[in-house]
TORKOL-4160 file (C-alpha; in steps of 0.2 Angstrom, whole numbers, padded with zeros to 4 digits, m for minus):
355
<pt num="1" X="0094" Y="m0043" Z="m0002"/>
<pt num="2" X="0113" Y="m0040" Z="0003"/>
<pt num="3" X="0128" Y="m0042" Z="m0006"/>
<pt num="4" X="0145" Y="m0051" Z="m0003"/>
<pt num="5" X="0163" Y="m0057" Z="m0009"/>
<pt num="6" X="0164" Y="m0073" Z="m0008"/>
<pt num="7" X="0179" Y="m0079" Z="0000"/>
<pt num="8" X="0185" Y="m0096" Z="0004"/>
<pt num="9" X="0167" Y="m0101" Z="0006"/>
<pt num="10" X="0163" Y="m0085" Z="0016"/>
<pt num="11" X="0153" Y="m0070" Z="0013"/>
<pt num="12" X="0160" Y="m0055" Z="0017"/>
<pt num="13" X="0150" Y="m0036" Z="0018"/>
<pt num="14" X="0156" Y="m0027" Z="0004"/>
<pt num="15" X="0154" Y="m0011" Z="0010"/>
<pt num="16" X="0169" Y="m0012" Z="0022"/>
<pt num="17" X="0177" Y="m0022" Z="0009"/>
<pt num="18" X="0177" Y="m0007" Z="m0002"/>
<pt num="19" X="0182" Y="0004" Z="0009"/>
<pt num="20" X="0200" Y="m0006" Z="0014"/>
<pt num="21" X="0201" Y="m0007" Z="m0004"/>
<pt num="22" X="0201" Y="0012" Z="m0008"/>
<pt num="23" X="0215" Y="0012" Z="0007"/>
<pt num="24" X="0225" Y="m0001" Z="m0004"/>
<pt num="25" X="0224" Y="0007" Z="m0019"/>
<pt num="26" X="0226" Y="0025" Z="m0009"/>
<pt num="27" X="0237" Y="0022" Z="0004"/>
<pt num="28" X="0241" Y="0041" Z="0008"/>
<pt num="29" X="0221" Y="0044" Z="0009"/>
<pt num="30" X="0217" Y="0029" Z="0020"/>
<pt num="31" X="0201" Y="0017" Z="0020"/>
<pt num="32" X="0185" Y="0029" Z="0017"/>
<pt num="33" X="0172" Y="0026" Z="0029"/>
<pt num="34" X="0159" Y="0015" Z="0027"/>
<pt num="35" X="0146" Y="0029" Z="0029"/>
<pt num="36" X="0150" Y="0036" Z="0011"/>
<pt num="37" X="0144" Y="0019" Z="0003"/>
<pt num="38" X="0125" Y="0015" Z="m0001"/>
<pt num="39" X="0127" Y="m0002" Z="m0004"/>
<pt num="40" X="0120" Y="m0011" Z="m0018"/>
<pt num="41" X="0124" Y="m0012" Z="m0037"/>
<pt num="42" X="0135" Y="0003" Z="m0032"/>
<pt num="43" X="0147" Y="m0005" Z="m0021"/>
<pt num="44" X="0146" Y="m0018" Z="m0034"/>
<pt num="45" X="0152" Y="m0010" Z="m0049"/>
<pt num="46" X="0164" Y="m0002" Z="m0038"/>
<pt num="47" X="0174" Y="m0018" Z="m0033"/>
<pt num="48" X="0172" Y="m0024" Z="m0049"/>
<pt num="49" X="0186" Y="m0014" Z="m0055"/>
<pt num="50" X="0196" Y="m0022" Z="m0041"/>
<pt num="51" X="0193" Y="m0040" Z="m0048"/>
<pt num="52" X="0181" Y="m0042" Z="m0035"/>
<pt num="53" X="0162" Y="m0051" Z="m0039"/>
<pt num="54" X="0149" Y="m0052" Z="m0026"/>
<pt num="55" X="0137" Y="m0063" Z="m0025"/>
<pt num="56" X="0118" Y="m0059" Z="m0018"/>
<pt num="57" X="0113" Y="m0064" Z="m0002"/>
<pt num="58" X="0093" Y="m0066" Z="m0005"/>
<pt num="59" X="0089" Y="m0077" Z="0010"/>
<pt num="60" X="0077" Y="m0066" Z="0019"/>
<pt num="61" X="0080" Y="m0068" Z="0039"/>
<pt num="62" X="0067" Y="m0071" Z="0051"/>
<pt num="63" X="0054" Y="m0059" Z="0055"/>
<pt num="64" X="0054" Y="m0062" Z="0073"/>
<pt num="65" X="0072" Y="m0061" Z="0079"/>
<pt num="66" X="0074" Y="m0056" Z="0096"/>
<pt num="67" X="0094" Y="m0047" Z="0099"/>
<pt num="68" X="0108" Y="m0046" Z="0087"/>
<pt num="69" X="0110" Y="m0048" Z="0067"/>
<pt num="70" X="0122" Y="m0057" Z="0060"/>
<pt num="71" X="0135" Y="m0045" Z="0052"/>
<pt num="72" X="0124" Y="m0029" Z="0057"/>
<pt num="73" X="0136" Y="m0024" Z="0071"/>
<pt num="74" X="0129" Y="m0005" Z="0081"/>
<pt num="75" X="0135" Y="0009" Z="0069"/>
<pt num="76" X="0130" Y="m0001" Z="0051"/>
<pt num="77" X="0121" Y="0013" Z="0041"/>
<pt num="78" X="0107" Y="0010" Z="0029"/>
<pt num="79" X="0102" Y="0021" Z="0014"/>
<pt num="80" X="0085" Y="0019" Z="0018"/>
<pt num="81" X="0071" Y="0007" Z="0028"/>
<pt num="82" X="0072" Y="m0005" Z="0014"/>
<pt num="83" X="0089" Y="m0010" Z="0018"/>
<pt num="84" X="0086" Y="m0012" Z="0035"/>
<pt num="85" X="0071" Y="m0023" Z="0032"/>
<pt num="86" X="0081" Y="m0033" Z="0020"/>
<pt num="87" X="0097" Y="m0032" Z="0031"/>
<pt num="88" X="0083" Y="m0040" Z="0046"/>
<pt num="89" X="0085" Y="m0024" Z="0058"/>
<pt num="90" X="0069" Y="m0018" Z="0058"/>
<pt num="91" X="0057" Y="m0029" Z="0049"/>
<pt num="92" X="0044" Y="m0016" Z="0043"/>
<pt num="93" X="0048" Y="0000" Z="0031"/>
<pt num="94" X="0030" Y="0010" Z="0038"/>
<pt num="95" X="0027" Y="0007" Z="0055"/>
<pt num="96" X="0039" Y="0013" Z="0071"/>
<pt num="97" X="0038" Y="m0002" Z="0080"/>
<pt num="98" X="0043" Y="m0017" Z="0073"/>
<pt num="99" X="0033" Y="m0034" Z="0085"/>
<pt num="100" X="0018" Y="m0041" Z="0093"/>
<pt num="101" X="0008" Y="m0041" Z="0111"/>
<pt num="102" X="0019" Y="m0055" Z="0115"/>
<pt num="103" X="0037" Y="m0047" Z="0110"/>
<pt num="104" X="0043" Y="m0031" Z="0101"/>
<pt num="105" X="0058" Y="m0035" Z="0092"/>
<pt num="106" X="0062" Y="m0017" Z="0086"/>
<pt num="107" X="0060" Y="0002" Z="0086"/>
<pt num="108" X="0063" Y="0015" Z="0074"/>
<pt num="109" X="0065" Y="0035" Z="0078"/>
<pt num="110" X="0060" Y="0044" Z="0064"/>
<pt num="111" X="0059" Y="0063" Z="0060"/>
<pt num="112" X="0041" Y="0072" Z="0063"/>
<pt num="113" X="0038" Y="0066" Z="0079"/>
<pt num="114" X="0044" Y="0079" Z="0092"/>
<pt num="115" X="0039" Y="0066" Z="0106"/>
<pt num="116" X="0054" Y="0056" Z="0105"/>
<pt num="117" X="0069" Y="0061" Z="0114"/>
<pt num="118" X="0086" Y="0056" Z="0117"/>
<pt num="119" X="0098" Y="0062" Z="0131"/>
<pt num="120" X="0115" Y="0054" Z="0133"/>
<pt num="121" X="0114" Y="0032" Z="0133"/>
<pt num="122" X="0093" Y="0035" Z="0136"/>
<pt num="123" X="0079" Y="0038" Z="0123"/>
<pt num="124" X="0062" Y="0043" Z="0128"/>
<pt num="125" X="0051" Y="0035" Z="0115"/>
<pt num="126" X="0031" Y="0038" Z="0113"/>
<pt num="127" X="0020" Y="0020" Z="0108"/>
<pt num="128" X="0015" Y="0019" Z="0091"/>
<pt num="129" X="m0004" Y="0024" Z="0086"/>
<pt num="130" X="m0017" Y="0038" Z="0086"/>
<pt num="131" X="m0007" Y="0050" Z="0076"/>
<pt num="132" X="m0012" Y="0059" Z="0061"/>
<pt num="133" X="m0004" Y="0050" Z="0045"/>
<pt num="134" X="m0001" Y="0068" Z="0036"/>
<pt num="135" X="0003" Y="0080" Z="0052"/>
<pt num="136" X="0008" Y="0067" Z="0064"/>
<pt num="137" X="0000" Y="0075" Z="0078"/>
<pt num="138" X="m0010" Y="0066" Z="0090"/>
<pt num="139" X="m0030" Y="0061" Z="0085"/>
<pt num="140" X="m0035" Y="0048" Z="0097"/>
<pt num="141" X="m0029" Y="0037" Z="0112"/>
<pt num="142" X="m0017" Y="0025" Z="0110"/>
<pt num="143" X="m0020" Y="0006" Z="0115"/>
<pt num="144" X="m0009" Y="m0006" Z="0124"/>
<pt num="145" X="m0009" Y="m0019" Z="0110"/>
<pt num="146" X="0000" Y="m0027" Z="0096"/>
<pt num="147" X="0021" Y="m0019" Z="0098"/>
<pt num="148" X="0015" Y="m0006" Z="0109"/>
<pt num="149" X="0011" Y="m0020" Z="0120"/>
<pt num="150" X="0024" Y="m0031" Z="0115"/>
<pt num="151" X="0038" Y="m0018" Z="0124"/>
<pt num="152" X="0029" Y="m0019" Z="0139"/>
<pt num="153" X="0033" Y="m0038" Z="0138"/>
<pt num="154" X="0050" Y="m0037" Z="0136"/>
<pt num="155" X="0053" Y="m0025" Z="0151"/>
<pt num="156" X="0044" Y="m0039" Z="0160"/>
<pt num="157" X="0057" Y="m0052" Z="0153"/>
<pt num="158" X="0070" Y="m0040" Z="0151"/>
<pt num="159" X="0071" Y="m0044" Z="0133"/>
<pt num="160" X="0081" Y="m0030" Z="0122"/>
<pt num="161" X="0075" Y="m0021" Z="0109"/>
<pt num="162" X="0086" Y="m0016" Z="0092"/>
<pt num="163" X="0085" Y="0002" Z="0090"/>
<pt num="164" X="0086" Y="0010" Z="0071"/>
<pt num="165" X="0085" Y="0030" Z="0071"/>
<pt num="166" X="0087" Y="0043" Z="0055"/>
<pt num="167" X="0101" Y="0051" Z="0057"/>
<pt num="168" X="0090" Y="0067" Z="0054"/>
<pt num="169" X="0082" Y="0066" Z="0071"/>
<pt num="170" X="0099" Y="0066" Z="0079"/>
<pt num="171" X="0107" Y="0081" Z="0066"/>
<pt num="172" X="0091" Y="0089" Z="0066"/>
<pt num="173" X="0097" Y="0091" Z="0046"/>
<pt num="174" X="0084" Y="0086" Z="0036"/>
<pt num="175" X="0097" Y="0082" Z="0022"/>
<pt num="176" X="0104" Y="0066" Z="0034"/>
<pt num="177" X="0092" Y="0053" Z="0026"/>
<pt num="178" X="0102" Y="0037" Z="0031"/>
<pt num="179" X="0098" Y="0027" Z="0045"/>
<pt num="180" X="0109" Y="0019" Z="0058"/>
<pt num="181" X="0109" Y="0006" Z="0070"/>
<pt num="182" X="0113" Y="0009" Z="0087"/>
<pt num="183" X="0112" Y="m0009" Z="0093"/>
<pt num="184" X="0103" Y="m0016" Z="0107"/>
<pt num="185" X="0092" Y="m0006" Z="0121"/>
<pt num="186" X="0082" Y="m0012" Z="0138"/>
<pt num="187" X="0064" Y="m0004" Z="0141"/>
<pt num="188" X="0068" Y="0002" Z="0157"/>
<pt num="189" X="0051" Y="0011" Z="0161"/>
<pt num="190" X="0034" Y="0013" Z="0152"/>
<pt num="191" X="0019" Y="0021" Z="0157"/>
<pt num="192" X="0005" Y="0035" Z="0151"/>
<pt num="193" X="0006" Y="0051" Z="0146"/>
<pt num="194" X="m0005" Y="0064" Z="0135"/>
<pt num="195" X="0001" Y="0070" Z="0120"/>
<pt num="196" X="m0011" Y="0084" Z="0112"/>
<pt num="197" X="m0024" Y="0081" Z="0124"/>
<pt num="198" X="m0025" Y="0063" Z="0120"/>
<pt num="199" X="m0019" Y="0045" Z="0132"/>
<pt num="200" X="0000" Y="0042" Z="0125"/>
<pt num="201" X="0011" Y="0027" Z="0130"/>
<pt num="202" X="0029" Y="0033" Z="0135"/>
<pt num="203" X="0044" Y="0022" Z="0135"/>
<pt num="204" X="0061" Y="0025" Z="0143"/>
<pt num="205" X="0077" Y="0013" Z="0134"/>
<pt num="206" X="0093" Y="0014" Z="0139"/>
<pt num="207" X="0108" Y="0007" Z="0129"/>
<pt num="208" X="0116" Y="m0010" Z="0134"/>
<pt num="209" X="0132" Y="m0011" Z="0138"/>
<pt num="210" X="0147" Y="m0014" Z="0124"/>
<pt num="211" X="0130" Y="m0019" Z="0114"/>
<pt num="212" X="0125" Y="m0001" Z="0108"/>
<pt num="213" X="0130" Y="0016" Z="0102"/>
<pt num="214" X="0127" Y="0030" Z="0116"/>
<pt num="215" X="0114" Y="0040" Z="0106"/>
<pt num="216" X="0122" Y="0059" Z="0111"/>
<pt num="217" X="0138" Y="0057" Z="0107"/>
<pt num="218" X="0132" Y="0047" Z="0091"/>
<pt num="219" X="0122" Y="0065" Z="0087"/>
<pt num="220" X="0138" Y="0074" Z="0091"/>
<pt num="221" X="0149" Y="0064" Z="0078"/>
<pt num="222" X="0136" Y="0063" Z="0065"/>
<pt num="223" X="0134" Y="0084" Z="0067"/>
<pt num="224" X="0152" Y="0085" Z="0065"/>
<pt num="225" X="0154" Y="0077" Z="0052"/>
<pt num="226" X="0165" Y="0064" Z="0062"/>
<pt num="227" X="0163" Y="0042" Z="0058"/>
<pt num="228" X="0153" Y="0035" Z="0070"/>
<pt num="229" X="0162" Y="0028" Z="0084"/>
<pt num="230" X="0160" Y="0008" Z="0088"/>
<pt num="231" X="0155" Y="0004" Z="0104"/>
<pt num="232" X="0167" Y="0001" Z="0118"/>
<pt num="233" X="0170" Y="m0018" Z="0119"/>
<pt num="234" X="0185" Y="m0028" Z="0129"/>
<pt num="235" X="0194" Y="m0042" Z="0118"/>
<pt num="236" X="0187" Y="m0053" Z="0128"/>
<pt num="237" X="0171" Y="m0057" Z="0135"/>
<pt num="238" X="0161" Y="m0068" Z="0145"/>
<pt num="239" X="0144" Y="m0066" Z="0140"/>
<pt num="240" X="0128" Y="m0075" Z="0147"/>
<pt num="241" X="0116" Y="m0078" Z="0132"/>
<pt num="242" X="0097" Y="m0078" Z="0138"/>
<pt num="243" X="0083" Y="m0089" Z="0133"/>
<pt num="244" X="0067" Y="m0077" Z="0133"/>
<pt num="245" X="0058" Y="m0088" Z="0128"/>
<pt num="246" X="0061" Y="m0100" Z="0143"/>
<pt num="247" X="0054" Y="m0086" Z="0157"/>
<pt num="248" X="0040" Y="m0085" Z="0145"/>
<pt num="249" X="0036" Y="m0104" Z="0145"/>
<pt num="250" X="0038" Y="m0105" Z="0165"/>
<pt num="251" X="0024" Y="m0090" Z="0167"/>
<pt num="252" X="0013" Y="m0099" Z="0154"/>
<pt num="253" X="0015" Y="m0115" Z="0164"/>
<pt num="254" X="0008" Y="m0107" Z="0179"/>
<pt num="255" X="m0001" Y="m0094" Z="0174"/>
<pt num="256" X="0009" Y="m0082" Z="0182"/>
<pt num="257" X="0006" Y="m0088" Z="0200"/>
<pt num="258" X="0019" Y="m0089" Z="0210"/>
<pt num="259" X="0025" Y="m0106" Z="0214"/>
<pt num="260" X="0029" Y="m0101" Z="0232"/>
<pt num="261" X="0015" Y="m0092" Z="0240"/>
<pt num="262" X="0002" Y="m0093" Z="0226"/>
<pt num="263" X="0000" Y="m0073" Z="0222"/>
<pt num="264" X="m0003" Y="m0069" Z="0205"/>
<pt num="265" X="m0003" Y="m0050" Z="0203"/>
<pt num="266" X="m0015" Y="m0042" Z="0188"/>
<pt num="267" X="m0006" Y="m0025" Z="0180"/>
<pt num="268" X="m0014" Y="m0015" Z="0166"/>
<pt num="269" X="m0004" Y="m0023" Z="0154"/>
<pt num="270" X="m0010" Y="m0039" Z="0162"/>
<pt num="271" X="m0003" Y="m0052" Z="0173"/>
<pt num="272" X="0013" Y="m0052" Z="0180"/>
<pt num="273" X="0026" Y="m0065" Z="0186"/>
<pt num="274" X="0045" Y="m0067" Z="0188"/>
<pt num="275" X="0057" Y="m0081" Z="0181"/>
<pt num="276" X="0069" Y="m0083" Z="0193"/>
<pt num="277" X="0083" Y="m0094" Z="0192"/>
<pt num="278" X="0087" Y="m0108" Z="0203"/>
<pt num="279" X="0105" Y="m0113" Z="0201"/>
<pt num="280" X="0110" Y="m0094" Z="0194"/>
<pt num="281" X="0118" Y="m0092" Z="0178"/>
<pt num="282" X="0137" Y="m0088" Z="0174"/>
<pt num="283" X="0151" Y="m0093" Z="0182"/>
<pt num="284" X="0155" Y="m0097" Z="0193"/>
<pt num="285" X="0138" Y="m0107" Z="0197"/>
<pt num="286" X="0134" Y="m0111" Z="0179"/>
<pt num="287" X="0117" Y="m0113" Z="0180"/>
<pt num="288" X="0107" Y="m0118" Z="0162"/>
<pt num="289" X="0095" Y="m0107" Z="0154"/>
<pt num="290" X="0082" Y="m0123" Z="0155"/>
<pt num="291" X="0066" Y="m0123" Z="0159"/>
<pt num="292" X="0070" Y="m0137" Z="0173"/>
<pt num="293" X="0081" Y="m0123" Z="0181"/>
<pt num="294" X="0068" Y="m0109" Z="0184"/>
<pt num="295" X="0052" Y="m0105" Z="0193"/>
<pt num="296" X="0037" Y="m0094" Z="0191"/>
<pt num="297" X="0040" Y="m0082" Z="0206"/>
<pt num="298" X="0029" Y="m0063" Z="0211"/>
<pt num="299" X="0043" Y="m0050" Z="0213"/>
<pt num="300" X="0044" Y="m0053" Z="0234"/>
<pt num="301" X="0047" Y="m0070" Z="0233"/>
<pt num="302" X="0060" Y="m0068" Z="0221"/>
<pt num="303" X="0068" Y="m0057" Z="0231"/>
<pt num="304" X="0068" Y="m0067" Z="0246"/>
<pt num="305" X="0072" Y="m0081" Z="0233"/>
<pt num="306" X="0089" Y="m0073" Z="0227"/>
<pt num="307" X="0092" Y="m0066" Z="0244"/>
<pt num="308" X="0096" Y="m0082" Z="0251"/>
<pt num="309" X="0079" Y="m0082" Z="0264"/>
<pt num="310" X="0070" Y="m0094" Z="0255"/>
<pt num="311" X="0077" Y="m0112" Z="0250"/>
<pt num="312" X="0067" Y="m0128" Z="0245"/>
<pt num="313" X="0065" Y="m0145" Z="0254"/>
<pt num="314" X="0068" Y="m0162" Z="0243"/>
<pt num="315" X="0050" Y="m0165" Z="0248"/>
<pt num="316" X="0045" Y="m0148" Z="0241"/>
<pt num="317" X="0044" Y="m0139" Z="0258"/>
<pt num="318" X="0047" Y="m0119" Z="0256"/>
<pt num="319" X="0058" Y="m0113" Z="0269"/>
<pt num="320" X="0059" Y="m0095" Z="0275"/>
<pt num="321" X="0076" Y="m0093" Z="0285"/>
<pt num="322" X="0076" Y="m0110" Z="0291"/>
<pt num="323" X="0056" Y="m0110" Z="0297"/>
<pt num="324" X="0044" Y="m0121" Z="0286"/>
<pt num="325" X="0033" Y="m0110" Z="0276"/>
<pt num="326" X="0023" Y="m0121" Z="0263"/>
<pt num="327" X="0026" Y="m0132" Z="0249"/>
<pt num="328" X="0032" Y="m0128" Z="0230"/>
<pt num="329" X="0020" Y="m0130" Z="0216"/>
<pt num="330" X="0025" Y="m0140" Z="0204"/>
<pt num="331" X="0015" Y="m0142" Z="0188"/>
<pt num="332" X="0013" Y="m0157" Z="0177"/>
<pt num="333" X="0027" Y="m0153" Z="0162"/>
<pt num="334" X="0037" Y="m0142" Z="0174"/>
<pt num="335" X="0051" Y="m0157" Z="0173"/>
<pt num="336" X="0059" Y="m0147" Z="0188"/>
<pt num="337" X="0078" Y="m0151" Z="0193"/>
<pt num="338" X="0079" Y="m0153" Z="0212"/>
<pt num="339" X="0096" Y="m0157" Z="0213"/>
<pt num="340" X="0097" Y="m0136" Z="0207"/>
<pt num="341" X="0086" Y="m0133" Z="0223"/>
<pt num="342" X="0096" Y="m0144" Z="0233"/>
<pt num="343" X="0111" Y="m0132" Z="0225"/>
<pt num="344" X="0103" Y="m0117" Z="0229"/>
<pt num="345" X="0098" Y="m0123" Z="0247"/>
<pt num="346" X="0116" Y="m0126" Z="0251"/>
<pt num="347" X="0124" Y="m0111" Z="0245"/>
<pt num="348" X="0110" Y="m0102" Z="0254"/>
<pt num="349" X="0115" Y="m0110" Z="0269"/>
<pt num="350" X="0131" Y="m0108" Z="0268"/>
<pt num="351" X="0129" Y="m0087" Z="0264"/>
<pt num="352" X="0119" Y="m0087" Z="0281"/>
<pt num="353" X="0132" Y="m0094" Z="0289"/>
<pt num="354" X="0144" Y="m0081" Z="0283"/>
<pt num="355" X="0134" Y="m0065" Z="0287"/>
């Protein structure tokens, strides 16, 4: 539950609202920062002696909400977990890890667990499970399953992750009990490690660009006392909004076997399987994020895919630098655009040309 000034039909986040307004009023002090406002029936009877009412937001948002939130930019601060459940950050107020085997939607880095660690725009982050609820050491083996899973998934798809950390663990001051939101992050690594004796999963996230707060000099600002600092954005930008979901329906489709050379590749997280793009996304080809614009590719013929070495016949005939190699399998429900492959052949042909 969130509250708002309602403006010409609009809400507006009446914690910033408060704080230009204690510049108005104040205009040798300035706007406060936002950090100095809990939110709530606080802010509320504070702008009420501006002539401001707010009304309450009490549309809860969904659960599973893969990338940004709506008016939760990196560097919005919550009094506690229960505000950033209700704001739709991190949709649990208990558990680290906020998803499911197929998907992880966020993390949360909280006090007490010396595993975790953050150095410059990368965070260290150890899989949730096996832990002692009072001491939080280590008592058993962790599983790959349920969210611990589900980040494994998205460094498959390359799906970010929204990162929400106590401001404690970046201060190391126990009396820093907010939390903030550093925005979006990419699992670039995962693997196993031991942690007191005992089978840990260790994740590396790294911050995505103009989408996140750098975690170290966030913990600088926050020791000194300093507002946090937004992240370094142009005033314009030309961004390409994926659909995960799409790459997921392709690898479904085929069971992640490659539709070039038939390899289907078996990890210990499980199967594993490319979506690549035919006609590629963003300008200046401008390529739809469809399903009918992708296949089901292993990582080598990806590769050779994107590399320009492997093109498509009309009649479905795989080509390897002008040599037949095979025919593309195409599944019943793939409704498959050939007109991108026939794209894709010609700009290929035309890059051999050139080199």
């Amino acid at each position: 539950m969130r509250y708002f000034a309602e403006v010409n039909g609009m809400l507006i986040d009446s914690k910033p609202l408060l704080a230009v307004a204690y510049g108005k009023q104040h205009p040798a002090r300035g706007p406060l920062s936002v950090r100095l406002f809990s939110g709530g029936e606080e802010t509320r009877r504070a702008l009420k002696r501006f002539g401001i009412e707010l009304v309450i937001n009490a549309i809860e948002p969904p659960g599973r909400m893969y990338g940004e939130i709506p008016d939760c930019p990196p560097g919005t601060t919550f009094k506690d977990r229960r505000e950033a459940f209700d704001a739709g950050v991190h949709r649990t107020t208990q558990a680290g890890i906020a998803g499911q085997a197929g998907g992880t939607q966020s993390i949360c880095l909280s006090d007490g667990y010396s595993d975790d660690e953050i150095q410059g725009d990368l965070i260290t982050y150890t899989g949730a499970g096996g832990r002692d609820a009072n001491t939080g050491r280590h008592i058993a083996d962790q599983k790959l399953e349920k969210g611990n899973l589900g980040l494994v998934e998205n460094y498959k798809l390359g799906r970010p992750v929204r990162v929400l950390v106590k401001e404690s663990v970046l201060t190391a001051r126990k009396a820093h009990n907010q939390y903030v939101y550093l925005g979006l992050f990419t699992v670039t690594n995962w693997g196993w490690g031991t942690r007191d004796g005992w089978k840990v999963l260790i994740y590396q996230l790294r911050v995505v660009a103009g989408e996140s707060l750098l975690p170290g000099e966030l913990a600088t600002a926050l020791t000194r006392g300093e507002d946090v600092t937004p992240p370094r954005r142009s005033a314009h930008v030309n961004r390409i909004t994926r659909n995960y979901d799409v790459a997921a329906s392709v690898k479904r489709l085929y069971d992640n076997a490659c539709q070039i050379c038939g390899t289907r590749l078996v990890t210990a997280a499980g199967p594993y399987s490319e979506g690549a793009h035919i006609r590629p996304l963003g300008i200046p080809h401008n390529g739809p994020d469809t399903l009918e614009n992708i296949l089901c590719l292993c990582p080598n013929c990806h590769v050779l895919f994107d590399g320009h070495a492997l093109t498509v016949r009309p009649d479905s005939t795989v080509m390897n630098l002008g040599r037949p190699t095979g025919k593309l399998k195409v599944a019943e429900g793939h409704g498959l655009n050939f007109e991108h492959l026939a794209y894709q052949e010609q700009f290929s042909t035309a890059y051999s040309e050139l080199s």
